[in-house]
SEKEKOL-635340 format. One line per field, with one value per residue: x, z, y of N, C-alpha, C in turn. Coordinates in steps of 0.02 Angstrom, whole numbers. Last residue first. Example, Ala and Ser with C-alpha at 12.3 -4.5 7.8 and 13.67 -1.06 7.14 Angstrom:
n_px	c(642  660)
n_pz	c(354  390)
n_py	c(-112  -284)
ca_px	c(684  615)
ca_pz	c(357  390)
ca_py	c(-53  -225)
c_px	c(645  660)
c_pz	c(394  390)
c_py	c(2  -165)
***
This chain:
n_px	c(1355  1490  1683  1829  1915  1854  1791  1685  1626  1616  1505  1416  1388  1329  1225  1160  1138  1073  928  908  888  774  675  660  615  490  426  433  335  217  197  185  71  -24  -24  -84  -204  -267  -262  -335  -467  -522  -530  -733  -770  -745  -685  -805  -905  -908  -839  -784  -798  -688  -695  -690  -567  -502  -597  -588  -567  -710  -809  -932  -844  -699  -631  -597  -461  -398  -315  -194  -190  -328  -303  -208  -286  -372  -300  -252  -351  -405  -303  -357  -529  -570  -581  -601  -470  -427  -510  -468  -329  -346  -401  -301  -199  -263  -281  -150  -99  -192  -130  -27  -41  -116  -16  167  307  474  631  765  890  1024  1123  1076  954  919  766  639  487  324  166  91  35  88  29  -90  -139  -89  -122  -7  138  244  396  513  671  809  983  1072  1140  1252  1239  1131  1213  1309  1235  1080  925  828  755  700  579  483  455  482  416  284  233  244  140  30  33  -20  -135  -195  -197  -263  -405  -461  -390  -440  -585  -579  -530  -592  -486  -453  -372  -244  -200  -188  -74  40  110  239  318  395  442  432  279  245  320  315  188  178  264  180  99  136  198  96  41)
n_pz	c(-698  -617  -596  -580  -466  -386  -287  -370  -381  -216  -215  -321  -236  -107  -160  -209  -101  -28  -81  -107  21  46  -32  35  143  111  38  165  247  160  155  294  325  241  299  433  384  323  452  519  434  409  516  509  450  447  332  255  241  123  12  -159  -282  -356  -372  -266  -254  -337  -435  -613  -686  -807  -915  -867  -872  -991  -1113  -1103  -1051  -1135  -1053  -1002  -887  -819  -834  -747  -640  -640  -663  -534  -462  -518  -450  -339  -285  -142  6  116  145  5  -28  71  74  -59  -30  66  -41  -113  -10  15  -117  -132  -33  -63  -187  -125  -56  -93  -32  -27  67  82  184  196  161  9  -17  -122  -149  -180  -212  -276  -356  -422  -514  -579  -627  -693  -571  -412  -238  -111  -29  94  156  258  291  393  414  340  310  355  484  483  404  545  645  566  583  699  735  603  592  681  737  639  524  574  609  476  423  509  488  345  350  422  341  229  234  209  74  -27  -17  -58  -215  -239  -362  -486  -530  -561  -648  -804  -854  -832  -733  -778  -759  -638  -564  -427  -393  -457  -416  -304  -263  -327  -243  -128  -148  -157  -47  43  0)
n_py	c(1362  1340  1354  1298  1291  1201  1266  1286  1149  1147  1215  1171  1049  1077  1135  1041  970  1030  1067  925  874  968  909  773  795  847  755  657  722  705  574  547  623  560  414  465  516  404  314  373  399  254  191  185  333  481  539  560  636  662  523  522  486  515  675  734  694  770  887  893  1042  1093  1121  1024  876  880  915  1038  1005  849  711  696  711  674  544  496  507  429  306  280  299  136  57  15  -40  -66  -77  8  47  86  207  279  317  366  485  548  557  652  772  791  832  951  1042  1074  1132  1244  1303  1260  1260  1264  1315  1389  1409  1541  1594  1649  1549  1408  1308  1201  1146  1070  1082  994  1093  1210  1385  1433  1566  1514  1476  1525  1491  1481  1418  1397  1426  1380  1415  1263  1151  1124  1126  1018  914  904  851  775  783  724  848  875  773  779  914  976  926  904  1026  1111  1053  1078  1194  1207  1149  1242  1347  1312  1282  1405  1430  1320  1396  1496  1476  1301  1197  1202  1325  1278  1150  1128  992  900  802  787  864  842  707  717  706  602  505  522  478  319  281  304  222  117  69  71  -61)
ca_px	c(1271  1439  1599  1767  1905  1894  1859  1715  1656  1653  1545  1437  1404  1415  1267  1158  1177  1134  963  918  929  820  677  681  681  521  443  476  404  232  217  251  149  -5  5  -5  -132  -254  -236  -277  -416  -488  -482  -682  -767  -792  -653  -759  -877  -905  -942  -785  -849  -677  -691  -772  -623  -471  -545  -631  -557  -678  -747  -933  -919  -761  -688  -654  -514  -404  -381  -216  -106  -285  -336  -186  -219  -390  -334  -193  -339  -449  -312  -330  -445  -577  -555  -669  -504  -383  -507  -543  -334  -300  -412  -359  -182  -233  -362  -185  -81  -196  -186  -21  0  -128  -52  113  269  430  574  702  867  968  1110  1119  941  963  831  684  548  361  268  114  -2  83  51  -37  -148  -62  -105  -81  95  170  347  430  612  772  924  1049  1071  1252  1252  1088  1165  1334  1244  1148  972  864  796  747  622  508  467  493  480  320  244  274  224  48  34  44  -91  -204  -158  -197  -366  -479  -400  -364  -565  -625  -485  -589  -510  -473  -432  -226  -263  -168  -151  61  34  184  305  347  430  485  336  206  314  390  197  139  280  233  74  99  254  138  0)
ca_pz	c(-667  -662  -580  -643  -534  -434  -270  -369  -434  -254  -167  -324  -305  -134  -127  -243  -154  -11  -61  -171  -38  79  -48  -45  134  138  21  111  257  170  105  276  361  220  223  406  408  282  379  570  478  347  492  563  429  516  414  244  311  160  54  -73  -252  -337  -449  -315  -176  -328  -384  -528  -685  -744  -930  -860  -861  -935  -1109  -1137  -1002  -1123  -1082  -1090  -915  -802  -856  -833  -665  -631  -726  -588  -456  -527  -518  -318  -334  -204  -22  47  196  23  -60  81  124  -67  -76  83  34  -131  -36  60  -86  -180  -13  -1  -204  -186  -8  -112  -14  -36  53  54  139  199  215  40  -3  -56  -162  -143  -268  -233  -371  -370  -489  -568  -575  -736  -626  -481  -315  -146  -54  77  141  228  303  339  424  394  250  278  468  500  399  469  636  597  543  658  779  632  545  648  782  680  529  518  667  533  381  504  553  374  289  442  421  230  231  260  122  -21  25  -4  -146  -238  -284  -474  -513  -505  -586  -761  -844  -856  -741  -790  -828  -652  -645  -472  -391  -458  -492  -344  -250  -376  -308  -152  -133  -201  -99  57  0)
ca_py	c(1379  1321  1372  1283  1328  1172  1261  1348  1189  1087  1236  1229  1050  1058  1168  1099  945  1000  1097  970  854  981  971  780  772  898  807  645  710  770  591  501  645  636  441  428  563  454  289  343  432  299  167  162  275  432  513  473  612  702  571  484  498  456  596  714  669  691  884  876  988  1097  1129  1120  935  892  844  1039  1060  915  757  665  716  743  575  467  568  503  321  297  351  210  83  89  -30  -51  -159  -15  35  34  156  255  265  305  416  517  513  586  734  761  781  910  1024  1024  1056  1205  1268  1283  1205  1320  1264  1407  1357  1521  1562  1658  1624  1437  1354  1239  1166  1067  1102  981  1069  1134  1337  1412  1532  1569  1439  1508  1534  1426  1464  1370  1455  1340  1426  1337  1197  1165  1159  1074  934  920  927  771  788  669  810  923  787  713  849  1014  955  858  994  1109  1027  1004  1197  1252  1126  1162  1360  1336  1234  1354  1461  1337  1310  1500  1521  1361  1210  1157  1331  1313  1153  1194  1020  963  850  718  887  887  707  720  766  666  529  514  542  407  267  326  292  106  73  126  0)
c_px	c(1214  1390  1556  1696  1853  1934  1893  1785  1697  1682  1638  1506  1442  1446  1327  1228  1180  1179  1037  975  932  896  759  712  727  611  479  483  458  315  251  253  199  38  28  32  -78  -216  -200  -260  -360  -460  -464  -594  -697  -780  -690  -734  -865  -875  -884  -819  -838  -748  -691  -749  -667  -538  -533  -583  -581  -637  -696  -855  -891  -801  -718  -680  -577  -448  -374  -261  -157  -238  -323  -239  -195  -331  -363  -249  -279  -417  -340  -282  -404  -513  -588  -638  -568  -427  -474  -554  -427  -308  -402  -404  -251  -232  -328  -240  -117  -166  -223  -96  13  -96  -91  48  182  367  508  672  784  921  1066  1122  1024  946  864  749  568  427  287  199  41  69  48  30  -91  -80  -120  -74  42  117  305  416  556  714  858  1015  1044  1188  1249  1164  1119  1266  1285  1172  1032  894  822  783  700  557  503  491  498  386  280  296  253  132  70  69  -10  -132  -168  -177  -289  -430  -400  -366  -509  -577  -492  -516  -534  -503  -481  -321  -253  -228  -124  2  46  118  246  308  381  484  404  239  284  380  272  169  240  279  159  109  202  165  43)
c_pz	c(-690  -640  -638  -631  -589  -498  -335  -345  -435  -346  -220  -298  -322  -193  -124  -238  -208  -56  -36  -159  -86  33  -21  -65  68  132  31  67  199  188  96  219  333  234  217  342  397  308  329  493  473  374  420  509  471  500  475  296  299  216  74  -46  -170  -277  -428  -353  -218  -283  -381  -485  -617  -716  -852  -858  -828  -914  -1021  -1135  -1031  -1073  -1075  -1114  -976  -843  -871  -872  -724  -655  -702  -648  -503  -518  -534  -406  -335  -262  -115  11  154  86  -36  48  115  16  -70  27  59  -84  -74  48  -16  -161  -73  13  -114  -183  -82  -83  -37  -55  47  25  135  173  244  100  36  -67  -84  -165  -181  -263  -296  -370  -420  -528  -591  -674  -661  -537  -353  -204  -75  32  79  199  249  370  368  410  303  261  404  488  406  433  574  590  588  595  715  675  551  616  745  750  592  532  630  600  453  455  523  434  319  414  440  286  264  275  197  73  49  21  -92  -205  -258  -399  -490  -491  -534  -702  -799  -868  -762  -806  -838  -727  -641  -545  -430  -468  -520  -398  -279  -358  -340  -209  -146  -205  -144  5  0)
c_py	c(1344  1339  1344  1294  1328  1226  1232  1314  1258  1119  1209  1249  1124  1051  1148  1148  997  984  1099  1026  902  941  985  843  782  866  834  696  698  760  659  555  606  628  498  447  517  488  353  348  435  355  211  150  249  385  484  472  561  703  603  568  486  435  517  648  648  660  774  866  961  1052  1144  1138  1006  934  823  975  1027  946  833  713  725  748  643  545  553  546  409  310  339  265  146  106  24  -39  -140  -50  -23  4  89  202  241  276  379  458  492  543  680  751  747  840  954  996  1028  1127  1210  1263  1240  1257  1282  1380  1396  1480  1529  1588  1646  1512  1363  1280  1191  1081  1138  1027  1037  1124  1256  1379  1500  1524  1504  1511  1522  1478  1433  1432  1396  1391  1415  1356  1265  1176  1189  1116  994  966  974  843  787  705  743  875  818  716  778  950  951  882  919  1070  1062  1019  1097  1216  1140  1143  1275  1318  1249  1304  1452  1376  1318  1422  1494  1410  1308  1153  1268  1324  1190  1168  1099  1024  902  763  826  898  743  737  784  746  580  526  547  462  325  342  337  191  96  118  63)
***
């Protein structure tokens, strides 16, 4: 189940050019909104308890001071674009509420579907979908969010075990973001560090 969810969120993220659809309107403002400070508060307590205490001090020295930051979706945005840089001293992990909030209605799929003993094909044909079809081959030229397309109610988290299930996922998948982001940030950095001592900068 976990190698399953993973295997998409690797391919989601890594291979940005998979969803190449525009779903910065796929969720209202009003929701994005509601959502944000949840969205915010959880990569934080992900970091900040699971993540920080288990870098080594190598680690917390070369990526330094690490800021989040969490803007709201811009038309023509990807959908999942998770990206970091350096700011001088500074690591700059940048976590769109759009693409946090698109990974945790996945995670919840994928635990209602897995709880309901249903295929979890269906959500590789929602995003096959999303990559192929154009705007114009859905109703009222919109794309559906991941919850509607897979019809899960309202109150799927009452359902004994889609909960406990769906945060796991988020925090494993949210974590790994954040590990991923921070690699970039490391390796970015010695790369550079490593071309200047060689004489041979590169950009």
């Amino acid at each position: 189940m976990r190698a399953v969810v993973f295997m998409t969120v690797l391919l989601l993220c890594c291979a940005r050019p998979a969803l190449a659809a525009d779903l910065s309107e796929m969720y209202t403002r009003d929701t994005l909104q509601k959502d944000a400070m949840r969205l915010r508060t959880a990569v934080g307590k992900i970091y900040n308890l699971g993540i920080k205490p288990n870098l080594t001090a190598t680690e917390r020295d070369e990526l330094g001071e690490i800021e989040f930051r969490f803007p709201m979706a811009k038309t023509g945005d990807n959908p999942l674009n998770f990206y970091a840089y350096r700011d001088g001293r500074k690591a700059i992990v940048v976590m769109p509420v759009l693409s946090l909030k698109l990974l945790k209605d996945l995670t919840t799929t994928y635990a209602w579907v897995q709880i309901n003993d249903l295929l979890h094909s269906t959500i590789d044909l929602y995003y096959s979908a999303l990559r192929r079809r154009p705007l114009s081959k859905f109703p009222e030229n919109c794309y559906p969010d991941v919850l509607s397309a897979h019809d899960i109610p309202q109150d799927a988290y009452e359902q004994h075990g889609v909960e406990s299930l769906s945060l796991s996922l988020r925090n494993e998948a949210y974590a790994f973001i954040i590990v991923h982001e921070f690699a970039h940030v490391l390796f970015r950095h010695k790369r550079l560090c490593q071309n200047h001592e060689s004489g041979n900068p590169r950009r």
